[in-house]
C-alpha positions in Angstrom: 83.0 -52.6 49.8 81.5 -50.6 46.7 77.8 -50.0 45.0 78.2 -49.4 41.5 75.3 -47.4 39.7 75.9 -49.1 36.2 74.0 -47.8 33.2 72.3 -50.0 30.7 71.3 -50.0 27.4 68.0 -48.5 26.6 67.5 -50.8 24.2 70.0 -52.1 21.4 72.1 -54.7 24.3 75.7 -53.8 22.2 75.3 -50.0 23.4 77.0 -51.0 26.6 80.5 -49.8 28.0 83.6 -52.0 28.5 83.7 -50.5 32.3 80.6 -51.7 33.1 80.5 -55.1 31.5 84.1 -55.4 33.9 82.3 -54.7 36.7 79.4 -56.8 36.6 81.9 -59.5 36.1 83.7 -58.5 38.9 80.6 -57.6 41.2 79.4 -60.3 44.1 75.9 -59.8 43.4 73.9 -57.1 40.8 71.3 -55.7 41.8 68.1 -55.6 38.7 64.4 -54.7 38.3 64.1 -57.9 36.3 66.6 -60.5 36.6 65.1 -62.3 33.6 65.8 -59.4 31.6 69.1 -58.6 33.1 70.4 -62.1 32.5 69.5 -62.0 28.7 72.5 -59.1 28.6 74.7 -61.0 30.5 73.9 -63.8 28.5 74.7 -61.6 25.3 78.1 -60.7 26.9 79.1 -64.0 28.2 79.0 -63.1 31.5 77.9 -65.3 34.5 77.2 -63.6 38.1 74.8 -63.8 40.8 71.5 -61.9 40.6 69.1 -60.3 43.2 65.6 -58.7 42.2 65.7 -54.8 43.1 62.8 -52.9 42.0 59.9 -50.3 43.0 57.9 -53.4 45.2 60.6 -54.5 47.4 63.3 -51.5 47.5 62.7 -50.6 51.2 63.3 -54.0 52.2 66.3 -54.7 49.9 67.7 -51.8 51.1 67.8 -52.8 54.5 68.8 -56.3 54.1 72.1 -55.1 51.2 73.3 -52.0 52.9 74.6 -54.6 56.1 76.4 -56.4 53.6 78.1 -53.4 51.9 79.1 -52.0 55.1 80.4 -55.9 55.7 82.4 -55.6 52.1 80.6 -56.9 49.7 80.8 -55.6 46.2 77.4 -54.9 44.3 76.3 -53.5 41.3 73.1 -51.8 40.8 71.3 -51.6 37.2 67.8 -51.2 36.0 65.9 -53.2 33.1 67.4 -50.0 31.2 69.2 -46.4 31.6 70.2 -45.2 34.8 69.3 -46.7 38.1 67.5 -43.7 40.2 66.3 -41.9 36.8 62.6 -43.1 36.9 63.8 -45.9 37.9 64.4 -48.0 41.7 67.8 -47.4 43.0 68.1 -43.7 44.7 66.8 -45.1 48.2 69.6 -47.8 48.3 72.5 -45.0 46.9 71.0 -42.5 49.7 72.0 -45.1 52.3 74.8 -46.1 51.3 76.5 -42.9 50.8 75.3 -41.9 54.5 76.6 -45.1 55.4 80.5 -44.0 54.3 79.9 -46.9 51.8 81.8 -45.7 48.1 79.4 -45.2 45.2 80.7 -45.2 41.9 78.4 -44.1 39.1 79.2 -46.0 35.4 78.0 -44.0 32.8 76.1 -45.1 29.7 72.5 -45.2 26.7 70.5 -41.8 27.9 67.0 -42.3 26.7 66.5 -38.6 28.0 69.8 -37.9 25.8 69.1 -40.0 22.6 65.4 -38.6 22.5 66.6 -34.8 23.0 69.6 -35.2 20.0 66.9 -37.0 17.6 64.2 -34.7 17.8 66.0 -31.8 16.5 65.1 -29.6 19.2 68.4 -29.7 21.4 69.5 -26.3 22.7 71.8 -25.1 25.2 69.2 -26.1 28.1 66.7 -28.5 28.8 64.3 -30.4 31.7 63.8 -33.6 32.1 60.0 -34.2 33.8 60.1 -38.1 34.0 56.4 -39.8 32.8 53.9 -37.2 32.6 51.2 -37.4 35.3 48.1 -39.2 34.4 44.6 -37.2 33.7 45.0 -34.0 33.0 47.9 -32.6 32.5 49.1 -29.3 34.1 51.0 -27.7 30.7 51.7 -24.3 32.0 54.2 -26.2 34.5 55.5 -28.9 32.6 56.5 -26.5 29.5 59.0 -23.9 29.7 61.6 -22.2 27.5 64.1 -24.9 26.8 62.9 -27.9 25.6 61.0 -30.8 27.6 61.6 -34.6 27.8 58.9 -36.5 29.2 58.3 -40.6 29.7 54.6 -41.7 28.5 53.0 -44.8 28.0 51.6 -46.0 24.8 48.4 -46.5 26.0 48.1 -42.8 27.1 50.3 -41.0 24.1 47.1 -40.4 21.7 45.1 -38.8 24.9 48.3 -36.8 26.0 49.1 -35.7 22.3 45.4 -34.7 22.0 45.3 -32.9 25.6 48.3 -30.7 24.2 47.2 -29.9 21.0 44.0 -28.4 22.5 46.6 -26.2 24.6 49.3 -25.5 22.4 48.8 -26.9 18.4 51.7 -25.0 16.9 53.8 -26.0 19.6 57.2 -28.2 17.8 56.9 -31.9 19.3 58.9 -35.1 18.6 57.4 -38.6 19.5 60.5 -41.2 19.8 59.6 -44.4 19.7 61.7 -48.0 20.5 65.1 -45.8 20.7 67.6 -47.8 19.3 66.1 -51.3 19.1 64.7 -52.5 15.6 62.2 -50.5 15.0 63.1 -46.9 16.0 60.7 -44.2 15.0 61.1 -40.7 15.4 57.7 -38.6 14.4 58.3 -35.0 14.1 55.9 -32.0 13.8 53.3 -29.7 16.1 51.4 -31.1 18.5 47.9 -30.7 16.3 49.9 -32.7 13.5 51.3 -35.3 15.8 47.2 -36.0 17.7 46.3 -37.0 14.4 49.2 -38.6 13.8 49.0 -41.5 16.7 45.3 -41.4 17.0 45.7 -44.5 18.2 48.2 -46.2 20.8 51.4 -47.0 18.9 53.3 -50.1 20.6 56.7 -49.7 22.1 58.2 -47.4 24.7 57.6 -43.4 24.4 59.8 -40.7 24.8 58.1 -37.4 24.0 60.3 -34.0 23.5 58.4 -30.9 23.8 59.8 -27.5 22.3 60.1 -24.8 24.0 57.3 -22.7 25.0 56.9 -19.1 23.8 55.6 -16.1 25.6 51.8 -16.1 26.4 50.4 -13.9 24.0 48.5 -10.9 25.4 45.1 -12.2 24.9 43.4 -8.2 26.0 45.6 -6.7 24.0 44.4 -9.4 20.6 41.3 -8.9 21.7 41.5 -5.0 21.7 42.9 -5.2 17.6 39.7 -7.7 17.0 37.3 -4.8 17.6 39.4 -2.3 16.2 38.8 -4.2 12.9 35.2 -5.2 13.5 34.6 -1.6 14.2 36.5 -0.7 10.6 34.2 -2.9 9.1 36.2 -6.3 8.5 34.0 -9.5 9.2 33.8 -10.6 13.0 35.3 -14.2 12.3 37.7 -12.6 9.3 38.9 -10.3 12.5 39.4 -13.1 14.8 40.9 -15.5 12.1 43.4 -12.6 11.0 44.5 -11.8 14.4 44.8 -15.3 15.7 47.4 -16.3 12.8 49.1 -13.0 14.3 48.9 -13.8 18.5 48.9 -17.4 18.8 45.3 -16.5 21.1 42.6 -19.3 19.7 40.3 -17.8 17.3 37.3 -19.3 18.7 38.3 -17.0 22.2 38.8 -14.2 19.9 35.5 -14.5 18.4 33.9 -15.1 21.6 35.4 -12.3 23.8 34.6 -9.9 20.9 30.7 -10.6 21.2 
């Protein structure tokens, strides 16, 4: 009687531990989001077992039917198309019940996309959040930034919109897209976000991982806008004003130039 969480690879199938290619020997059933895709990495490994779909469509269900049989002794093994089951992906409603059922969980570690995405990009620090995929529409950037870095899921189809949508926010801000981590044709684009919008002005293909520096203090827009009409009133240019103190703030020139009026 055990559920094992087992991490997969995120995208290269080799970058998979010995502990969990034992258990998904060992396991009764395993648990996947696609079993045609989880069978081509068992397939790779040589390994034959019995699969069960287990994704965002049918987890309530599942649950309910497998956590009888876990309680009855049955080993399973959980994975996901790729990563960590419950991390943005189906599997925390089925380790919820059965921890409450008394019913051992053991988590086997493995590929972080989150992890990979944060090292390559440069941008690591001491701290970090991890915001899953970015909501669609607009996107609410005073709460998704912060001080520490950012790691965020997006779709390809919504990348150039997204990249766009932040460089109207923050253009100077330090960005990394990473693209098809670890598989064939890994790309990692780094630069600010104005750079980056042009970049992928168009939807690249593959699966996203964005990284998102870490936000500095607001600048004190009154205060920019104050030193504008000091120099205005000195005789420098209106737009020379607002360009010069802009570079200076990090406040958009065109607000400068406006609020100055």
């Amino acid at each position: 009687m055990t559920l094992a969480v087992c991490a997969t690879p995120i995208g290269n199938l080799d970058d998979v531990t010995l502990r969990v290619l034992a258990e998904l020997r060992a396991a009764d059933v395993v648990l996947c989001e696609d079993t045609r895709h989880t069978r081509g990495l068992l397939e790779r490994h040589g390994i034959e077992a019995t699969l069960l779909s287990y994704h965002e469509h049918n987890e309530a269900a599942r649950t309910a039917e497998l956590l009888p049989r876990l309680e009855a002794g049955e080993r399973m093994a959980l994975v996901s198309d790729a990563g960590m089951p419950g991390i943005s992906d189906p599997g925390a409603r089925l380790i919820r019940a059965a921890l409450g059922a008394g019913v051992p969980v053991t988590v086997l570690p493995g590929a972080s996309a989150v992890e990979t995405a944060l090292v390559a990009s440069g941008l690591v620090g001491d701290r970090y959040q991890f915001v899953g995929f970015l909501p669609r529409g607009v996107k609410p950037w005073p709460d998704l930034l912060a001080a520490s870095p950012t790691v965020a899921f997006e779709s390809p189809q919504r990348l150039p919109a997204t990249l766009r949508s932040l460089a109207e926010f923050a253009p100077e801000l330090e960005v990394a897209v990473c693209r098809e981590l670890t598989k064939r044709f890994e790309e990692v684009v780094r630069g600010t976000a104005a750079e980056l919008a042009v970049r992928f002005a168009d939807p690249p293909k593959g699966e996203i991982v964005l990284v998102l520096g870490p936000r500095g203090s607001e600048p004190d827009e009154d205060a920019a806008l104050s030193v504008v009409s000091e120099l205005v009133e000195a005789g420098v240019p209106r737009k020379r004003a607002a360009d010069l103190v802009a570079r200076l703030t990090g406040v958009a020139r065109n607000r400068l130039y406006r609020g100055s009026l």
